[in-house]
Residue, then its C-alpha position, 0 to 999 in steps of 0.5 A: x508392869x515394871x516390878x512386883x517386888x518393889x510395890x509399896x504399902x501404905x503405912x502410918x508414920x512410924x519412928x525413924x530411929x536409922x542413925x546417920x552412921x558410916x559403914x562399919x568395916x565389912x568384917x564385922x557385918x560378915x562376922x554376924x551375918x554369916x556365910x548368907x551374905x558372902x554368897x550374895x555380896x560379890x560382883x552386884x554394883x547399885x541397882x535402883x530395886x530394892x525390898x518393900x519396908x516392913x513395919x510391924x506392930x510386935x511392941x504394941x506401935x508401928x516400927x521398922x521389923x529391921x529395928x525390933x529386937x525380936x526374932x520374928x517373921x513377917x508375912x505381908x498380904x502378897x507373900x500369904x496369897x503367892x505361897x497359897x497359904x490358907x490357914x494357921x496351920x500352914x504357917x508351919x511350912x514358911x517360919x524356920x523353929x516353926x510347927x503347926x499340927x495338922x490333926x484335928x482343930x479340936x487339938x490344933x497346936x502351935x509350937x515354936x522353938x520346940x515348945x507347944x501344947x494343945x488345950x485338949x481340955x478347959x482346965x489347960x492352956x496354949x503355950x503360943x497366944x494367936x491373936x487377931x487385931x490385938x485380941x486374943x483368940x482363945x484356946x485350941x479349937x479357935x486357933x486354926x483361924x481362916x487367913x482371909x482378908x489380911x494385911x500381914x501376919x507375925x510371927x514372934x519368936x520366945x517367950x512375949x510376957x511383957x507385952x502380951x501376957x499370960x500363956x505366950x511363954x513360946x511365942x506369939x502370932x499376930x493376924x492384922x486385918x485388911x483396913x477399910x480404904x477411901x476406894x471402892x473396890x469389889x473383888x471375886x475369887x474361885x479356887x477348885x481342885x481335886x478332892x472336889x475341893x471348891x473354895x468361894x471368897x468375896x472382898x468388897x470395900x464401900x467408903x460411906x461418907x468422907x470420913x466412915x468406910x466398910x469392908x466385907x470379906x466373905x469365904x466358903x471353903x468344900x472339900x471331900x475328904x481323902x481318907x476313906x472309911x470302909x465300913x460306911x464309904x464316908x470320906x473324913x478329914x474333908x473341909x465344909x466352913x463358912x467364915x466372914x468378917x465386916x470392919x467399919x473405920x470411921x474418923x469421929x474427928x481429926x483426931x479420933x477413930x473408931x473401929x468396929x469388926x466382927x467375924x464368925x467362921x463355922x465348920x461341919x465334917x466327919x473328923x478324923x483323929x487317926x487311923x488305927x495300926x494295930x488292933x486293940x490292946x496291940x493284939x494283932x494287925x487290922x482286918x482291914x483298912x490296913x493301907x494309908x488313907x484307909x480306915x474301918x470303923x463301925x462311927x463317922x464321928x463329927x468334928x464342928x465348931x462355931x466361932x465368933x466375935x467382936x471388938x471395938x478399937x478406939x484411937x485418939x492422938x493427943x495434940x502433945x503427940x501422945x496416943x490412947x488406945x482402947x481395944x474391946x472384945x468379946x468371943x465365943x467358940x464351941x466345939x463338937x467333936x467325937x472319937x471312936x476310941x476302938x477304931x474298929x468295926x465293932x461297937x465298943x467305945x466311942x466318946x462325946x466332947x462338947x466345949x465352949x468358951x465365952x471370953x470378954x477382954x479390955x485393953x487400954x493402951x498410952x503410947x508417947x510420942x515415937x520422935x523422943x529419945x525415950x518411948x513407951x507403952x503403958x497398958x491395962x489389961x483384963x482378960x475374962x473366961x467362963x468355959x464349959x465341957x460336957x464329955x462321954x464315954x459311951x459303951x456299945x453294943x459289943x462291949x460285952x465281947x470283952x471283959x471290962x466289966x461294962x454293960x453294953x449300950x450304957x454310959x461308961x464316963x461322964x464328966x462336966x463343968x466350968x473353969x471360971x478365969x478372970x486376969x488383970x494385967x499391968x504393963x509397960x514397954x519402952x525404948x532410950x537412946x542412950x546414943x545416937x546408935x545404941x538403945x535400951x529396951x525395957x519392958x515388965x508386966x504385972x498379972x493377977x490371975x484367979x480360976x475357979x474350978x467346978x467339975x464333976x467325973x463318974x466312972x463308976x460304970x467303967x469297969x476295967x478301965x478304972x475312970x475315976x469318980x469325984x467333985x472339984x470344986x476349987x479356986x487357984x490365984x497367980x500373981x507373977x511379973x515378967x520383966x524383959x530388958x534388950x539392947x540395941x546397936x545399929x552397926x549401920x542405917x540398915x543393920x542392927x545387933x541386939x540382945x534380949x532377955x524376956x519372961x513368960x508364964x503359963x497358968x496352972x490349973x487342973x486336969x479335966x479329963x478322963x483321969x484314972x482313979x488311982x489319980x484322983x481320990x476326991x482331992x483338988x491338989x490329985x489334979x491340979x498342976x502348978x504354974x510354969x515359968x521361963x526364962x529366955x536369952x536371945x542375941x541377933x543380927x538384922x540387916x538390908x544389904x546391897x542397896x536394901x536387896x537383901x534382908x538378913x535376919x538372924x538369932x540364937x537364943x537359949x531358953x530355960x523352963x521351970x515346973x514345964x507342963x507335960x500333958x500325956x498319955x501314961x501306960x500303967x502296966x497291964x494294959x491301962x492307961x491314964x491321962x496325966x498333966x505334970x510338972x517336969x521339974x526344968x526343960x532346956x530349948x536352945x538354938x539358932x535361927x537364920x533367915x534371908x530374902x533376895x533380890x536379885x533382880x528386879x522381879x526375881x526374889x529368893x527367900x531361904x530360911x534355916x532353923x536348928x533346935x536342941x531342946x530336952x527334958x533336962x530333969x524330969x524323973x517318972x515322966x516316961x511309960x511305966x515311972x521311966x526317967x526321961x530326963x535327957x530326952x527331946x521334948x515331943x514335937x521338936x525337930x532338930x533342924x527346918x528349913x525352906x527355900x522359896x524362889x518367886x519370879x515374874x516374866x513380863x508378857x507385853x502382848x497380853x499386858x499381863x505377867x506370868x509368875x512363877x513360884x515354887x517352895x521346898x521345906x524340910x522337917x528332920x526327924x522328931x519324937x511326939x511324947x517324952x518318952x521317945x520311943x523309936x517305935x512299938x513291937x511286942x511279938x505281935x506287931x511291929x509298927x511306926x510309933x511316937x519317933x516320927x521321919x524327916x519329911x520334903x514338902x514341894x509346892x508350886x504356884x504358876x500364874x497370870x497377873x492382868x497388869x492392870x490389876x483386873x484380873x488373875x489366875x493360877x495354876x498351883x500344887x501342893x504336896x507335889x511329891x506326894x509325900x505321905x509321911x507320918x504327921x502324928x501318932x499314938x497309943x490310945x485308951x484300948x491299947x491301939x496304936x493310932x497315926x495320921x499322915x500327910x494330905x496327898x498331892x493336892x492341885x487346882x485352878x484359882x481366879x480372882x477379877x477385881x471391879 
């Protein structure tokens, strides 16, 4: 095997905007780069290895990632199964500003640059679009995707309205399938660790005719648990999914291609939203169940979900070098998850959500010819939702040991209804070549978004907990247009600076949940929050260096928010709590990104990556417990400063006519708060525990393998975790008082084969 790195991938044809320009003085490129490209530019003369070219589709067409002037990182097929990621929500651990929650998939939340949210219920959004092939995935519950089969992924960092519309005002990450090949292929894969951990993948491509091929990937993924439940012996947070998808490409003509895929994913475990760490009303301590990974609680509760979906993508090239692009979906996802809202072994209060979503879009897109001075995209976009919830707040039969005022084994709440969500969006996004070296890019979109409401709330039977009782039934209408504008200059053939200006929306809506009544009195405008709008300055450097062996990307940005929703716990005093969605009236993020690859040698690479971040309620006054001002603090899930480092490297075994890779990677996390309140913890005489401000944390993973040079077969040995850090991943204060936490999975390792037919 000559060399793993410099592997290339077949690509379509994309515009080569490299200017045939000398290079400018060193000063310059070192003066933007920083102190990354000191380190690595002394004493290394022409070597003919170099890094693979990475062409990514962030503007809606296939260009050079050197060249888009986003901050973004890119992850090819090989980079995700080298680095053992297996899902969304790991992605975290590789992106510098990058977190992914690593809770319950029912509030799976992205949140890039310090800004996210979670879709805890139908009437609010994501902040971060996920979306597979084009199409948008949807809301929480579909976002924690399965990473099978993929060509690459992409992670696009600041507000992407223009292009991809409505709820992006944080970022975007782009999951771009494996494309049906001309070759028949047949691969087998088995991953078994501790935990009882069992991990099954099928990949088969299966070219039809000459011109009509099918792939198939299939993954069935079985783990226990490792958080024990005393009370019963259940073992929760384990993984029972099953998940697949079938691509069929067929070139109708020369010209014309069709593509049609579907996947389908299903979960079924006992869930898991946290382990209590006082008792209720923070009275006291647990009786048990004390330790990390130990809880005792009278319900197992399910967490199961069913997602699926279809799309149909036509391409046709014009014989004038213009291109047309029709993107179809449809989605379903539905979500069965429950909570024992005691967390206690006695039978209080436990809770029922059953969610769904069905979402149709429809997608054209005119792309011009990528060889012109001025390039374009030109699209129309229709995004349709009916979402529906149906939730419970169930009493036990011990709920008469306390005085809240409920009749024991009686339904405390129930709530239902629908969002109805219909968009239309117009856009355009496009390039000129002022010069031979500097360009302009420019972009807007025009959306028109309506959401009819009906919902219905009785807690009439709640007692002490004062849940309100009540009808919505509304419609809200947005109309906004994001514009963007950026420049570029390419310094070199390989190295560019550019800065960029770009918009974003969320939608408003309403707040469908287990809302107090001193909240809602019966009236739409108790519950509903208006739409929230940011602004983004952005000014970068990206460069291939030494002969195209070292990739430096770079960016600092400042990011201005207004009418920034806050969905959060409230304490009212006197032991109650409310659930409330708010308009904070301004939220500052800014910060710097920096991010390098390097090729030493010829099967030696080392990836580093930094990410430091202020971001903060600059006005939002009553938005603390009890009417405190937090304006001035850090927004929740926003820690200061990321980093990773990860070393690659491959020894060749002639004797065997195989390789041995070794790989290891290290990232770090500083300290962040989870509500804007930032609390440095919670003690009332009674207790004294870690709440809401959350400590740095090192993760350390490692991967060492053997590669058939022939590329038959392979197999790994890999650990994650390795130091077994069992830092704190969220917490919170619950509905009865109880202060609620999760932490890190242990150190987990195991064994990885995969044969190729």
């Amino acid at each position: 095997m000559s060399s793993r790195i410099t592997s290339k991938h077949t690509v379509h044809p994309v515009k080569d905007t490299r200017k045939k320009t000398q290079v400018l003085p060193n000063l310059l490129a070192l003066a933007i780069g920083g102190s990354t490209l000191l380190s690595a530019t002394a004493g290394f003369a022409a070597q003919t290895f170099s890094l693979e070219e990475v062409v990514v589709t962030a503007q809606k067409r296939e260009e050079r990632a050197l060249e888009v002037p986003i901050s973004m990182a890119a992850l090819g097929a090989e980079a995700l199964e080298q680095s053992g990621i297996k899902e969304v929500k790991d992605l975290g651990e590789m992106a510098p500003n990058v977190q992914m929650s690593q809770d319950s998939d029912f509030s799976s939340r992205v949140t890039i640059r310090g800004v996210g949210a979670n879709s805890r219920n139908i009437g609010f959004d994501t902040r971060v679009g996920v979306y597979l092939d084009g199409v948008y995935l949807g809301q929480s519950p579909a976002v924690n995707q399965g990473l099978v089969d993929l060509e690459r992924v992409e992670v696009l960092r600041g507000p992407q309205g223009t292009l991809f519309g409505k709820n992006t005002v944080a970022g975007a990450v782009n999951l771009i399938s494996r494309k049906p090949g001309d070759e028949v292929e047949l691969e087998l894969g088995v991953n078994v660790g501790n935990y009882n951990s069992r991990e099954y993948q099928l990949r088969g491509n299966l070219p039809l005719t000459d011109t009509t091929a099918m792939s198939v990937s299939l993954n069935q993924t079985e783990r226990d648990g490792y958080i024990k439940n005393l009370y019963n012996g259940d073992k929760v947070n384990g993984r029972d999914s099953t998940s697949g998808r079938v691509m069929l490409r067929s070139d109708l003509a020369d010209n014309l291609t069709l593509s049609l895929a579907g996947d389908y994913m299903s979960q079924d475990r006992w869930g898991f939203n946290g382990e209590p760490l006082t008792s209720i009303f923070a009275s006291g301590y647990p009786t048990a169940g004390n330790d990390k990974y130990e809880m005792n609680q009278n319900r197992t509760v399910p967490e199961d979900k069913e997602i699926w979906g279809t799309s149909a993508t036509v391409d046709y090239d014009m014989d004038n070098g213009f291109s047309f692009k029709s993107i179809t979906s449809y989605r379903y996802t539905e979500m069965i998850y429950g909570t024992d809202v005691d967390f206690t072994e006695l039978d209080l209060v436990n809770t029922a959500y059953e969610d769904s979503y069905k979402q149709m879009t429809q997608e054209f897109q005119l792309t011009s010819p990528a060889d012109s001075a001025l390039s374009y995209v030109l699209g129309l976009y229709y995004y349709a939702q009916d979402s529906e919830t149906e939730r419970f707040a169930l009493a036990g039969e011990h709920i008469g040991l306390f005085p809240f005022g409920i009749a024991p084994n009686s339904t405390a709440v129930a709530y239902g209804g629908t969002v109805d969500t219909e968009s239309f969006s117009i856009y355009a996004n496009g390039n000129y070549d002022i010069t031979d070296r500097l360009s302009l890019g420019f972009g807007f979109r025009y959306s028109e978004e309506t959401k009819d409401v009906d919902w219905t709330i009785d807690g009439s039977n709640s007692g002490g907990f004062n849940i309100a009782t009540g009808s919505v039934k509304d419609s809200r209408t947005d109309r906004d247009l994001s514009p963007t504008l950026s420049v570029n200059f390419a310094l070199t053939d390989n190295s560019f600076v550019y800065a960029r200006t770009s918009t974003g929306v969320k939608s408003g809506g309403y707040n469908l949940d287990f809302v107090n009544a001193d909240q809602f009195t019966g009236s739409p405008e108790d519950i509903e929050f208006d739409t929230e709008s940011v602004i983004s300055h952005e000014l970068g450097y990206k460069a291939e260096l030494l002969d195209r062996r070292l990739r430096l990307s770079s960016a600092v940005f400042y990011s201005k928010y207004d009418d920034y929703q806050v969905n959060q716990y409230i304490e009212l005093g006197g032991g109650g709590t409310a659930l409330t969605i708010t308009n904070a009236a301004e939220v500052v993020s800014k910060g710097v990104e920096l991010e390098a690859t390097y090729v030493p040698t010829d099967n030696l690479q080392i990836t580093a990556a930094l990410g430091l971040l202020d971001t903060t309620f600059k006005s939002f006054p009553g938005g603390g417990d009890g009417g405190a001002d937090a304006s001035g603090n850090d927004l929740p899930y926003a820690p200061d400063t990321t980093a990773s480092l990860g070393v690659q490297y491959y020894v060749p075994m002639p004797s065997l006519a195989a390789t041995l890779l070794l790989r290891a990677d290290y990232s770090y996390t500083s300290e962040r708060y989870l509500t804007p309140s930032n609390n440095d913890g919670f003690s009332n005489g009674l207790v004294d525990v870690a709440y809401d401000r959350l400590e740095s944390y090192d993760l350390v993973n490692a991967r060492l393998g053997l590669i058939d040079d022939a590329e038959h077969w392979e197999v790994y040995l890999w650990g994650r975790n390795l130091a077994d850090s069992d830092h704190m991943n969220y917490s919170f204060r619950d509905f009865l008082g109880t202060y609620v936490a999760g932490y890190a999975m242990p150190r987990t390792y195991g064994i990885e084969g995969k044969y190729r037919f």
